[in-house]
Structure formats: structure tokens, C-alpha cells
ZAMARGU-4260 file (C-alpha; in steps of 0.2 Angstrom, whole numbers, plus 5000, padded with zeros to 4 digits):
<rodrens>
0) 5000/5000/5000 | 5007/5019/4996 | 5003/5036/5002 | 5012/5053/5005 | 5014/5079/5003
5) 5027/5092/5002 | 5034/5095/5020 | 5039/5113/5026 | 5057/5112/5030 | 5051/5121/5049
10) 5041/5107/5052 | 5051/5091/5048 | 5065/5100/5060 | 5049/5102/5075 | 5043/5082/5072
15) 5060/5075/5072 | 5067/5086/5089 | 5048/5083/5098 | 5051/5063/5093 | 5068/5062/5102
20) 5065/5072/5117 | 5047/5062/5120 | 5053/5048/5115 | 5070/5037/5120 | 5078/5032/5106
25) 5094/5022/5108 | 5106/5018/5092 | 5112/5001/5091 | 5122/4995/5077 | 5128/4976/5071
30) 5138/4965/5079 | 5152/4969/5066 | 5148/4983/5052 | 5149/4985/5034 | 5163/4986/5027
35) 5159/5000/5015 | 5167/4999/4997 | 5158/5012/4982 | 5159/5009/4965 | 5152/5017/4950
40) 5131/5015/4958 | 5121/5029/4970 | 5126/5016/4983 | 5139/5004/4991 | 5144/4986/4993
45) 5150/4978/5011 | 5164/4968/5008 | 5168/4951/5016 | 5185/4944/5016 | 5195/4934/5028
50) 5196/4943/5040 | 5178/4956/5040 | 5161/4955/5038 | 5145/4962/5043 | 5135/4953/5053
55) 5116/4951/5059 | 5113/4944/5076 | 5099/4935/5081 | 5084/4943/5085 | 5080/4945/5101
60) 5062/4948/5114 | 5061/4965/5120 | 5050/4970/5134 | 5032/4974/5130 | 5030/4991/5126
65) 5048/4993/5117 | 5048/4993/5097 | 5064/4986/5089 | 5069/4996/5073 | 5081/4990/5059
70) 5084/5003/5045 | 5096/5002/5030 | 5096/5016/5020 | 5105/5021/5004 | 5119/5034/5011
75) 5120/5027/5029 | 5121/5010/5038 | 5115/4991/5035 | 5102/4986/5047 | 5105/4999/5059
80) 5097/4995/5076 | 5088/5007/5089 | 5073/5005/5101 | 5056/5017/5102 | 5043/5019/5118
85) 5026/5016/5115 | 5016/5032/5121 | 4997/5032/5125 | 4998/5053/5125 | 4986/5058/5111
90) 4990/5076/5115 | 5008/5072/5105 | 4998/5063/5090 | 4988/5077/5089 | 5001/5092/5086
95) 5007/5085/5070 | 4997/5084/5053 | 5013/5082/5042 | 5014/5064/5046 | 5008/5047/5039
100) 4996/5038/5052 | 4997/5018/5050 | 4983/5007/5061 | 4988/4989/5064 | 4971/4978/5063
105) 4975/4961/5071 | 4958/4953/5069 | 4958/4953/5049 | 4972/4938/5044 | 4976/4933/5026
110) 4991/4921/5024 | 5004/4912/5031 | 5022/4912/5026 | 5030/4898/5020 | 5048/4905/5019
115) 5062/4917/5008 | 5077/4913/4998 | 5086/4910/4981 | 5092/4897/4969 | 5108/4883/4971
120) 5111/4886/4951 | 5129/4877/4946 | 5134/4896/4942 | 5132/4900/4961 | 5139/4884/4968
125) 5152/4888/4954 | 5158/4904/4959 | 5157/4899/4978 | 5168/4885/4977 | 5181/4898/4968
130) 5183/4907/4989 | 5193/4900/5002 | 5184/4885/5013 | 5182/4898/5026 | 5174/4911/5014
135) 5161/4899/5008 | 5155/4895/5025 | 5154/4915/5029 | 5143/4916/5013 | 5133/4903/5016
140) 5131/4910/5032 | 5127/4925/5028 | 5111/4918/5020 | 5103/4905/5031 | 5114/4906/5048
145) 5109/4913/5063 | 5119/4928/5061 | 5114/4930/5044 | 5097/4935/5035 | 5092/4916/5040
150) 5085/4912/5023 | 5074/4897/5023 | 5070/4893/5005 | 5081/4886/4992 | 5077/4881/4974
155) 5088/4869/4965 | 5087/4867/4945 | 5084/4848/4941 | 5097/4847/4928 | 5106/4861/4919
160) 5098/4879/4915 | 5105/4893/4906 | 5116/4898/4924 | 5126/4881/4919 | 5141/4882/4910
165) 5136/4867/4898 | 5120/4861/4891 | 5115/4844/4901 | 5101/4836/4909 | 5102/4820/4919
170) 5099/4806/4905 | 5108/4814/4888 | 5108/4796/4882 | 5098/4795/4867 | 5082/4786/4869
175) 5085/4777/4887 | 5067/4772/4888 | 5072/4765/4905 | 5081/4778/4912 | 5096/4765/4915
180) 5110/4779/4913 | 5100/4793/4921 | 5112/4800/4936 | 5117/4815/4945 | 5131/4825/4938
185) 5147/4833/4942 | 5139/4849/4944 | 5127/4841/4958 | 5142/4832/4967 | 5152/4849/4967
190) 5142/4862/4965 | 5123/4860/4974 | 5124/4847/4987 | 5138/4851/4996 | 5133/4869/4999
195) 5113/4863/5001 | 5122/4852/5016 | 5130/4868/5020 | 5117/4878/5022 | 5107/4863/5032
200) 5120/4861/5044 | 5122/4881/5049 | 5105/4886/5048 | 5095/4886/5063 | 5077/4884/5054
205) 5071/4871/5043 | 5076/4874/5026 | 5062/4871/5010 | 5070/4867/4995 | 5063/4864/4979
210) 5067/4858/4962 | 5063/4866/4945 | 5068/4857/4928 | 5073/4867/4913 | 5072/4854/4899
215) 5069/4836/4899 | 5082/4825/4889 | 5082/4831/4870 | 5077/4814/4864 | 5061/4818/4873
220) 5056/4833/4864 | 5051/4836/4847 | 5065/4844/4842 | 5077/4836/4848 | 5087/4851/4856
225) 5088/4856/4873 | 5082/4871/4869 | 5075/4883/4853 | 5056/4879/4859 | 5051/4860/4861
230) 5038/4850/4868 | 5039/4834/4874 | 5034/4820/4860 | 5019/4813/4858 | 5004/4817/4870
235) 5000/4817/4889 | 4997/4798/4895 | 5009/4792/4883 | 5027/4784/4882 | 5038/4804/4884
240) 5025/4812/4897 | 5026/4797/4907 | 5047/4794/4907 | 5048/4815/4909 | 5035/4811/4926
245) 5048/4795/4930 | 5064/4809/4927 | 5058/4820/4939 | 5053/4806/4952 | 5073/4798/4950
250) 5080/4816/4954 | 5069/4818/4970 | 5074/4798/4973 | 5096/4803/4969 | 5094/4821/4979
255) 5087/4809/4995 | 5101/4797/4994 | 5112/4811/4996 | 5102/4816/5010 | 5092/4829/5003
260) 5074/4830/5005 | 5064/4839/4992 | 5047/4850/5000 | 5040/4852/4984 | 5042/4855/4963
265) 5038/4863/4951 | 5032/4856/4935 | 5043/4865/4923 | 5052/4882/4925 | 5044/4895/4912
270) 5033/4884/4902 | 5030/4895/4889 | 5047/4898/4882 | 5046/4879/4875 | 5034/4886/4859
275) 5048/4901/4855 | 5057/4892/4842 | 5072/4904/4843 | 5071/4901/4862 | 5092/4903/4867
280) 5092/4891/4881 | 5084/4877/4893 | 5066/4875/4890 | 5052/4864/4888 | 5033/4869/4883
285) 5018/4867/4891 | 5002/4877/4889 | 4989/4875/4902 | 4979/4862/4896 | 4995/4849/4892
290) 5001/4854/4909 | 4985/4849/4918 | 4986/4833/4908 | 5004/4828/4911 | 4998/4831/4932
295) 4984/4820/4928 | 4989/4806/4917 | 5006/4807/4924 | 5018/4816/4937 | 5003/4813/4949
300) 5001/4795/4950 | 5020/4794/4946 | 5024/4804/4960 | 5010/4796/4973 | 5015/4777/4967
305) 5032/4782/4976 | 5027/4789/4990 | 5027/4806/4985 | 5010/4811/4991 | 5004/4832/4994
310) 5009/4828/5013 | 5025/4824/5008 | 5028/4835/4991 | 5021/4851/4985 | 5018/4851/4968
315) 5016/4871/4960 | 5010/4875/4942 | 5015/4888/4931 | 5031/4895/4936 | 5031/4911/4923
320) 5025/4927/4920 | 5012/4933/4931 | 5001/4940/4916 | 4993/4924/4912 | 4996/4915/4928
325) 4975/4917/4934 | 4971/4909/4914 | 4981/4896/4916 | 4979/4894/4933 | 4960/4892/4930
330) 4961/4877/4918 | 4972/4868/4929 | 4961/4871/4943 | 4945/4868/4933 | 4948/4848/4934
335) 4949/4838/4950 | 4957/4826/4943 | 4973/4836/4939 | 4969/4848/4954 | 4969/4834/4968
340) 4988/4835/4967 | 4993/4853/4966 | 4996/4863/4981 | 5002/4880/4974 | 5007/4890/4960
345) 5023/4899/4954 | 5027/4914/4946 | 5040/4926/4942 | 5042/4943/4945 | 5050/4951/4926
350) 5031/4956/4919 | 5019/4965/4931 | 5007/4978/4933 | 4993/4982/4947 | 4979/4970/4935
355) 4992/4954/4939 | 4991/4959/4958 | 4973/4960/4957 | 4973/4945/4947 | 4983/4936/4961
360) 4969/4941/4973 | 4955/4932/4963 | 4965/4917/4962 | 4965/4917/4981 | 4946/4919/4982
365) 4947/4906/4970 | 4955/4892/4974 | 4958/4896/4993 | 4966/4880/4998 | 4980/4881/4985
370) 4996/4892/4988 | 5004/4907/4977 | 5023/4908/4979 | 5036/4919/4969 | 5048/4909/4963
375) 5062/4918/4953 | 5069/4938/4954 | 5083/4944/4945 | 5088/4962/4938 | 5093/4959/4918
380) 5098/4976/4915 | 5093/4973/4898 | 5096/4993/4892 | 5113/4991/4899 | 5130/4982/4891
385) 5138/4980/4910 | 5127/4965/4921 | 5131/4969/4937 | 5127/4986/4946 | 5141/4984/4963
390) 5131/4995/4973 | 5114/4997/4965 | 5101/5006/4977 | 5089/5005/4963 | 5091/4987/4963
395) 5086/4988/4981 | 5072/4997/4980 | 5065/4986/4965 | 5068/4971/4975 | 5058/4979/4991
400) 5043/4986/4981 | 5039/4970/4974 | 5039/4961/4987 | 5029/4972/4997 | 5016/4971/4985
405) 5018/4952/4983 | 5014/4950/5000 | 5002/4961/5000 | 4992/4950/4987 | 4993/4935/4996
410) 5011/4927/4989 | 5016/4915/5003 | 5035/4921/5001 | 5048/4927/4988 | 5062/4917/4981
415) 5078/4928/4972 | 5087/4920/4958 | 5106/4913/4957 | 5113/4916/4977 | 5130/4921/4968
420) 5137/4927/4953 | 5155/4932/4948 | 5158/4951/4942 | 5152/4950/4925 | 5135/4940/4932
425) 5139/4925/4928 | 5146/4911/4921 | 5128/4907/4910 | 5133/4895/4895 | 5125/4907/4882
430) 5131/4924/4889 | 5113/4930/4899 | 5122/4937/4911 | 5113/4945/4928 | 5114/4955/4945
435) 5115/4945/4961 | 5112/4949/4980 | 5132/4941/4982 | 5145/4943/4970 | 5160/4936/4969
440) 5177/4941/4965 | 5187/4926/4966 | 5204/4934/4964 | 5204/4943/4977 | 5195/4931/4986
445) 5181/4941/4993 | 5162/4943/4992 | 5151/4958/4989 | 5133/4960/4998 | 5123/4973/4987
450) 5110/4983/4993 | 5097/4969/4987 | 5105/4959/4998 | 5099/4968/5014 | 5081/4972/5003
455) 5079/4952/5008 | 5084/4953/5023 | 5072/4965/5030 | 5059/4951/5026 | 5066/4934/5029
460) 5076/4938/5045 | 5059/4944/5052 | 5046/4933/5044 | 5048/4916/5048 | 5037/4902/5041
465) 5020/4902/5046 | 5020/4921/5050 | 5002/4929/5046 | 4999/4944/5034 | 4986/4953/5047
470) 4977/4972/5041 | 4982/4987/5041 | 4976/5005/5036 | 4985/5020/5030 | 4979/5038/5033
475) 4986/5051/5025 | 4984/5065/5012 | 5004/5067/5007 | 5008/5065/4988 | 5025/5054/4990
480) 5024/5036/4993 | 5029/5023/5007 | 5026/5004/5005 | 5021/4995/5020 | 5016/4978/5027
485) 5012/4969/5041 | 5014/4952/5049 | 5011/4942/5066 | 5025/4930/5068 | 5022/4914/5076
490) 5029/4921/5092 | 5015/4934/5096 | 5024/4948/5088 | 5021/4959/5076 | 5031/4965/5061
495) 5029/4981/5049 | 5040/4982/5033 | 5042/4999/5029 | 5049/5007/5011 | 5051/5026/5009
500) 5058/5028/4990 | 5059/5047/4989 | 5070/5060/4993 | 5062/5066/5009 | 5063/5060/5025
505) 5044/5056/5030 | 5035/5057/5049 | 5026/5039/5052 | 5013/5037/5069 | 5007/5017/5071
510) 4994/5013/5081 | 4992/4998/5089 | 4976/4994/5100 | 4985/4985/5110 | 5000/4994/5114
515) 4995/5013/5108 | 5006/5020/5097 | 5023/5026/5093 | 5031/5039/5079 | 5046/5038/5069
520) 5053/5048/5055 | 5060/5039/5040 | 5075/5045/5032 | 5075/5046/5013 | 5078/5034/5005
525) 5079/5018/5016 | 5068/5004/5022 | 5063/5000/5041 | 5058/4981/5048 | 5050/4985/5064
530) 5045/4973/5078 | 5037/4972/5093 | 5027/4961/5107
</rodrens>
């Protein structure tokens, strides 16, 4: 939700000298700082080596009454820390009309979380495995330890994508009817599962990973090319639908002997891209209609004759664009043959507008029982010959918009793309290079945490699973914007994401029934997680 007015310069200086000698506000900051390094962007990278990095300690209970802040902002510091009173003297609210009034409704609840992360592509694993041993458990701790942003989701391509630095899947023998010589690859063995295990082994919350395939085997598909468009052969029900439904069971089989357990799927990453005939990577095409086939004929019964039932395995749909997510949603839905195995649906974030979100609103009113989570972010920078933005603020504000708005419309978390990419946003076997929350620079063996980095964390340190979206309503008259949203953790608390993308700083009262209310002024620029019991 936004809102916002033009501020007197006499009047932001009143507000912000009546907050701090009415309220006590003590500045806390990170265990250890940022390690500030500017490049050529309106902001800075933290740099972790050897011997420094920034750190995010655990959260911990404050005393009723007492509102924990974190705020990042584009010229100052990374998840700087300070507490505010609750106050119940109406006579302060009262005083100031050049403010943004935010009322916390408790009773009205919407979904749960299921969790935030990013993808183990062979390019992340890739460039981590390029750092010292004890670098590359400080990045994977960065994202799902305790003192990190305590990621707990984790998608894994099944087989090769374009973030690969060869074309593969896990059966490139032609026509194996059996499957005899499917197996995992070098890129699993070295680059996913030991830093999936990793990340397991630090984290202090159960993780959710789950797999996507890019393209089946190109001797199932019609034109025999792992990518330029393709469909698998022949129809849903017969011999390619039902080894494609077999593929994807073997991964979740190999992935377990390794000790990895899936929680769900998806049926095939961008679906659509498979009838693009000039299509430059991984892909395989489904419309609606052959996906809600291939679930019912197919990877349903596949999946439940080995144990794979929706208690154990959630399977999503889609996985593309949101424009035609409701449509095809629908005809996947429609039949309850295909719909008694699907428990949520994917999509992307690189199209949107305000009619997807309201779209994603329908769909929940629509199919209630069935979860909608966003399962791949990136910035393309596709007007741009240079990949990666060291330092990007706009990149940070893009990333906290949408998922703001996301949330707002009742998607159950947000998943990032690669974890990790090297300098020029890669290695990506046909050269579509990307941004990344981490990069890499393997000779001088550190890591760089871009703003976007610390966009995710304001979400996923604070939201753990099964954190409730609760209501909230904005009053104001003001013509610039803030982004907010508000959740009740599984703890009691409560958590308000805050996003102020303009130039001014801007006065904020919330109100909370239960504990009164409280004022603080946001700096330009910046984004605020707040928490309280």
C-alpha cells in the first residue's frame, strides 16, 4: 500500500526534535559493520574477506512496550538498530498533521508464510567454490545462519539451466526408455549438494528446497534440442509424458540418497518459452491444458506410486510470468482430477502491473486451499552492456517494492534467483548474464553484499514460516509514497516492513490497539523492519 505531501522544512525539524525528546531512542548497530566499498552506483557494497564481515545477530524479545527498529538506507548504515517507547499521550499525535498515520488491525488475517530465499544454480555453487573454505561457509552463512538473514527457502534446477556452464540434463543418452543411465552429475556432486548440506548444517530453521527442471532429455522433445522451443513427444498419458513424470521422480529419489529431501516442485520452469522456436536456452513447453494433463495422466500417479503424496511433496504449476498465471491457473484448477495433486502456483516477477496483483487476489478467492509463491527475481539490466550494478540502490528498491506488493496480494514468500554470481554476472553457458544479491570476485578472494542483499533481509530475517499477513490501514493525504506491510510472527509479535523511496525523510505514527502508538521519522531513501510484542 502507498501514500504521501510536500513538508515545510520548519516542520520536519519540529517532528523530528519533539520525537527524540518524547521519545527514547537508543542507536544500536551490528555485531560487526559494513565494510563500506563504492563503486560506480548511488550506493555501496559491504565487503567480506577473511578477516571482516558484517554481521546480523539473532533477534532478540524485548519488553512489552519497546519497538525494535532496523533501518538500511542508501547513504547510511546496514540494518542499523535502535529502540522506540510506545506512548498512549494523544496530545503528541495530535500536534502533528505532516505525518503518515498507520493502524495495525490484528483481527483481519490473510496468509501464512512459507519462507524466503534464492536458487543453488551450478553458476552459484560455481563461483562459491572459487573462495577460500572459510569464505564459503561465511557466505553461506550470511544467507541461512543465525547471524545472517536466516534464509529458509532454496530452489535447485533439476538438471542444467542457462546459469550452467554446459547444456546437460540427467539422461543425455539417446532414447533410454528406462532411464538405466540417468544419474546425477558433476555439477550436483560439486556444486549443489555440498553447499545445500552447508546451508542445512548452519541454519537454525528448517530449510524448503525445491526443484525446478529446465528441459527434459532432448530425445524427449520434438526437436530434439535442449532448447530453441520443444515440447515433449507425443501426448499426455503416453510413452515421453510418462518417462519426463519418472525423470523428475529419479531426481527427488538421487537428491534423497544424498540426504536431501525435496518439500515440493515445480512442474517446469517458464513453460512457455518451449513454443519460442528461437528460444536461446533450457526449455520445455507446456500450455495450460498439456500441463493439467501431464499432472493428471502422469507426474501425479507417478509421484503418489512412490510415496510422493501432497503431505509429503508440494507440487506448483506455472512457474512464469504473472500476466497469464489466473488463465492458466484456471484450467488447471477447473479439473479435479489434475487439481487433487497441486498445492500452489509459481510465478515470476520480470512482467507485472497492478491487474496481475489484482489477478493474484482472485485466484486466492478462487482456489483458497492452494498456495501462490514467487519463485524467481533477478535484475537483467537489459538497456545496459555492463550486468552487474556493485552497489545498485535501485536494485534495492525494486527488490523491496515487489515484494511488498507480493505479500500484499497474498504470495506465501519470495524466492531471488542465482545466490551468487561472479563480476560479470555469471558464468551462464549462452552469455545471459545478471545481477545477484552476492557477488563474487574470486581473485581477490572476497564477496560483495549489494543493497538487494539487505532488501531480503528486512523480510526473511523477520518473517519466519507460518507468519500471518494481518490488516492494516494508512491515513494520509501526502503525495509521496511509502510501501508498508504487516505480519504476526508465530511468536506473538508483530512486524511492519516499511519502504520510503523518495528523497524526503517522512514522519510515520502506528497505532496499535493493544500497545498505543509510537512515531518515527524515516530517512529518505531507506527501508525499516519493525518489531514488537
Amino acid at each position: 500500500m502507498k501514500t504521501t505531501k510536500m513538508f515545510s522544512k520548519s516542520k520536519y525539524f519540529m517532528i523530528y526534535i519533539s520525537l527524540f525528546m518524547i521519545l527514547f531512542v537508543k542507536i544500536n548497530y551490528a555485531n560487526i559493520e559494513c565494510q563500506r566499498r563504492y563503486y560506480d552506483q548511488d550506493s555501496f557494497v559491504c565487503v567480506c574477506n577473511e578477516k571482516t564481515c558484517d554481521t546480523f545477530d539473532q533477534l532478540k524479545k524485548t519488553p512489552i512496550g519497546v519497538v525494535q527498529v532496523y533501518e538500511t538506507s542508501r547513504d547510511g548504515f546496514r540494518f542499523q538498530s535502535s529502540h522506540i517507547n510506545f506512548t498512549n499521550d494523544d496530545n503528541i499525535l495530535s500536534n502533528n498533521d505532516d505525518h503518515i498515520r498507520i493502524n495495525v488491525d490484528k483481527t483481519k488475517k490473510y496468509q501464512k508464510i512459507i519462507g524466503f530465499g534464492g536458487a543453488f544454480t551450478d553458476a552459484t555453487g560455481l563461483n562459491i567454490a572459487t573462495l577460500s573454505e572459510k569464505l564459503q561457509s561465511k557466505l553461506i552463512e550470511n544467507y541461512f545462519g543465525s547471524n545472517g538473514i536466516e534464509y529458509t527457502l532454496g530452489r535447485i534446477p533439476i538438471g542444467g539451466s542457462d546459469f550452467s556452464s554446459r547444456p546437460y540434463t540427467y539422461d543425455d543418452y539417446n532414447d533410454d526408455d528406462t532411464l538405466s543411465k540417468f544419474s546425477l552429475q558433476m555439477e550436483d556432486h560439486q556444486f549443489k549438494i555440498p553447499y545445500l548440506k552447508m546451508a542445512q548444517k548452519i541454519s537454525p530453521n528448517k530449510l524448503y528446497y525445491y526443484g525446478s527442471p529446465w528441459s527434459s532429455p532432448r530425445w524427449m522433445k520434438t526437436n530434439n534440442d535442449i532448447r530453441h522451443g520443444g515440447l515433449l513427444k507425443g501426448q499426455p498419458g503416453g510413452k515421453y509424458y510418462q518417462l519426463f513424470a519418472r525423470y523428475i521422480v529419479r531426481f527427488l529419489q538421487e537428491y534423497e540418497k544424498q540426504n536431501i529431501s525435496m518439500w515440493g516442485i515445480t512442474i517446469e520452469n517458464e513453460p512457455a518459452a518451449g513454443f519460442d522456436s528461437h528460444y536461446q536456452w533450457n526449455c520445455l513447453g507446456f500450455n495450460s491444458s498439456l500441463e493439467r494433463d501431464f499432472i493428471k495422466l502422469d507426474l501425479g500417479p507417478e509421484l503418489y506410486r512412490n510415496g510422493y503424496t501432497k503431505n509429503k511433496l508440494a507440487v506448483m504449476i506455472y512457474d512464469d510470468q504473472m500476466p497469464q498465471m489466473k488463465t492458466f491457473t484456471e484450467t488447471v484448477m477447473s479439473d479435479e482430477e489434475a487439481a487433487k495433486y497441486v498445492s500452489g502456483v509459481a510465478f515470476h516477477w520480470y512482467h507485472n502491473d497492478e491487474a496481475d496483483r489484482r489477478d493474484m487476489d482472485k485466484l486466492n478467492a478462487q482456489f483458497p486451499t492452494i498456495f501462490l509463491l514467487a519463485t524467481e527475481a533477478c535484475e537483467e539490466w537489459k538497456n545496459y552492456p555492463k550486468k552487474v550494478h556493485l552497489g545498485s540502490w535501485h536494485l534495492m528498491n525494486r527488490y523491496a517494492n515487489n515484494i511488498i506488493q507480493d505479500l500484499n496480494h497474498y504470495a506465501t514468500g519470495w524466492t531471488d534467483w542465482n545466490l551468487a554470481l561472479d563480476l560479470k554476472g555469471g558464468p551462464n553457458w549462452v552469455g545471459n548474464m545478471v545481477d545477484a544479491p552476492i557477488i563474487i570476485n574470486a581473485t581477490a578472494n572476497e564477496f560483495y553484499k549489494q543493497p538487494s542483499f539487505y532488501a531480503m533481509g528486512h523480510f526473511s530475517k523477520f518473517l519466519p514460516p507460518n507468519s500471518t499477513r494481518i490488516n492494516f490501514k494508512i491515513e494520509s493525504n501526502h503525495v509521496h509514497a511509502i510501501d508498508a506491510t504487516t505480519f504476526l510472527r508465530p511468536d506473538g509479535s508483530l512486524v511492519m516492513v516499511l519502504l520510503n523511496s523518495n528523497q524526503q525523510t517522512i514522519p510515520i505514527q502506528v497505532y496499535d490497539p493493544e500497545r498505543g502508538h509510537f512515531q518515527l521519522v524515516m530517512k529518505s531513501e531507506s527501508i525499516a523492519t519493525l518489531l514488537w510484542y
